[in-house]
Residue frames as qw, qx, qy, qz and C-alpha x, y, z in Angstrom:
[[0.641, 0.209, -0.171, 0.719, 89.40, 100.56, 84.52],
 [0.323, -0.742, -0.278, 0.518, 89.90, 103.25, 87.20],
 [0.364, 0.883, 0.117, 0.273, 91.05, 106.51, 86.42],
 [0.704, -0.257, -0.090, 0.655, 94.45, 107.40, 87.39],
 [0.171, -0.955, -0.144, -0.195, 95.32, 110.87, 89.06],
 [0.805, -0.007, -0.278, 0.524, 98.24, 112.26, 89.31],
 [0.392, -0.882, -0.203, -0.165, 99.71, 114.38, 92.24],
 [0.487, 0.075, -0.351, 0.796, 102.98, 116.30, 93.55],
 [0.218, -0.936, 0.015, -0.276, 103.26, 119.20, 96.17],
 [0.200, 0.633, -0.507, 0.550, 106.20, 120.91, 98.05],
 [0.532, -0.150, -0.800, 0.233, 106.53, 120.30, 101.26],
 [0.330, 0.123, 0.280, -0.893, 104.21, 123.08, 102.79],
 [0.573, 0.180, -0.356, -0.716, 101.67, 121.12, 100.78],
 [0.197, 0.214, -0.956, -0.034, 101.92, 117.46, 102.09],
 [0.314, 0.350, 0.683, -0.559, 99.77, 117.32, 105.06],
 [0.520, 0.484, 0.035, -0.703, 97.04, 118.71, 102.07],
 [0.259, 0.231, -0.925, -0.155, 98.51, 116.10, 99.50],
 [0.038, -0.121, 0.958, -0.256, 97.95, 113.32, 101.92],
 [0.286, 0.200, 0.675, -0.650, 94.40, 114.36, 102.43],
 [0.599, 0.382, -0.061, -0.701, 93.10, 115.08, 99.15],
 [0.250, 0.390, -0.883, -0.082, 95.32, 111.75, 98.04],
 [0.224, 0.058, 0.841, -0.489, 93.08, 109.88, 100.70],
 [0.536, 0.434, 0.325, -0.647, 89.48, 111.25, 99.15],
 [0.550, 0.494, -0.450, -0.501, 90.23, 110.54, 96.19],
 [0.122, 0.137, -0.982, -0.044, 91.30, 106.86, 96.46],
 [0.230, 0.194, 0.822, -0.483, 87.85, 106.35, 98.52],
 [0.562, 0.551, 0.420, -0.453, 85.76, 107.59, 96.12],
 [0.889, 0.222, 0.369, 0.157, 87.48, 104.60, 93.66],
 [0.412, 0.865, -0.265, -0.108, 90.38, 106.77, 91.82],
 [0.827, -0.034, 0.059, 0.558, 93.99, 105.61, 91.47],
 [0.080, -0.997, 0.017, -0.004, 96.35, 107.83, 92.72],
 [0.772, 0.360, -0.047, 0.521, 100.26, 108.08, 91.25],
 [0.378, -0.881, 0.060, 0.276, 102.13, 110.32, 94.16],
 [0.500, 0.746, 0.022, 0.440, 104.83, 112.24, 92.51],
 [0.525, -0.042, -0.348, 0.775, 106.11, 113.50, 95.90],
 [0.091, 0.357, -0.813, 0.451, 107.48, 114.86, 98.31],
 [0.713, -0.352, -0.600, 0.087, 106.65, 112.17, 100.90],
 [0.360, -0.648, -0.457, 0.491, 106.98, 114.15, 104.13],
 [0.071, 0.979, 0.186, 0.033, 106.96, 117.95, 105.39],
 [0.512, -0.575, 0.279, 0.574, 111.22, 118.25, 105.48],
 [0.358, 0.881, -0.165, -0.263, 111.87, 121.25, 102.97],
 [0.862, 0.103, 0.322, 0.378, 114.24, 119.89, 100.34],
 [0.155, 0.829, -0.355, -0.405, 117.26, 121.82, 98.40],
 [0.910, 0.103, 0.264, 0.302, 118.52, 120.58, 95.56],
 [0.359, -0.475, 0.314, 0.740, 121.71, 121.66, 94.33],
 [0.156, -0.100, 0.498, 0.847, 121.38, 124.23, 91.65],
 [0.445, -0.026, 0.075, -0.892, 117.82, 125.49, 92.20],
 [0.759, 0.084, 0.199, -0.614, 114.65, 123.76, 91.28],
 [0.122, -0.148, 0.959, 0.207, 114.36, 120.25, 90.56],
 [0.662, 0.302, -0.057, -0.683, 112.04, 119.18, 87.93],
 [0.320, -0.333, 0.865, 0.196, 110.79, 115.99, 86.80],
 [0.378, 0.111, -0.306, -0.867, 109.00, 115.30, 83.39],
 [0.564, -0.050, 0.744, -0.355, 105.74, 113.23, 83.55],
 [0.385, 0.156, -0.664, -0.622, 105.03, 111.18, 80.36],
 [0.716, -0.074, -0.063, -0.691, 101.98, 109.13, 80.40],
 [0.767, 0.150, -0.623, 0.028, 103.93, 105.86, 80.62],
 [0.160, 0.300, -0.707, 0.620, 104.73, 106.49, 84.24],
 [0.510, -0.141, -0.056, -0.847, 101.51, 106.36, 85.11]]
């Protein structure tokens, strides 16, 4: 059974994401992206958006 890794960043952080997201898969992890999926800065109404991870997403 792999080990499963799990990974969010802002979007100043993707491009870095993308890359460590890459190494890691190659040297045999599973990797569960969490976001964001590109570099366009998001607002969400009414400040920060949070989302909790429980172990079942995974």
């Amino acid at each position: 059974m792999k080990e499963t890794i799990a990974m969010a960043s802002d979007h100043a952080g993707y491009e870095y994401k993308e890359m460590l997201k890459l190494h890691l898969e190659t040297k045999g992890f599973r990797v569960k992206d969490f976001g964001t999926y590109s570099t366009e800065a998001n607002r969400f109404k009414g400040g920060r958006h949070r989302r909790r991870i429980n172990k079942i997403d995974l």
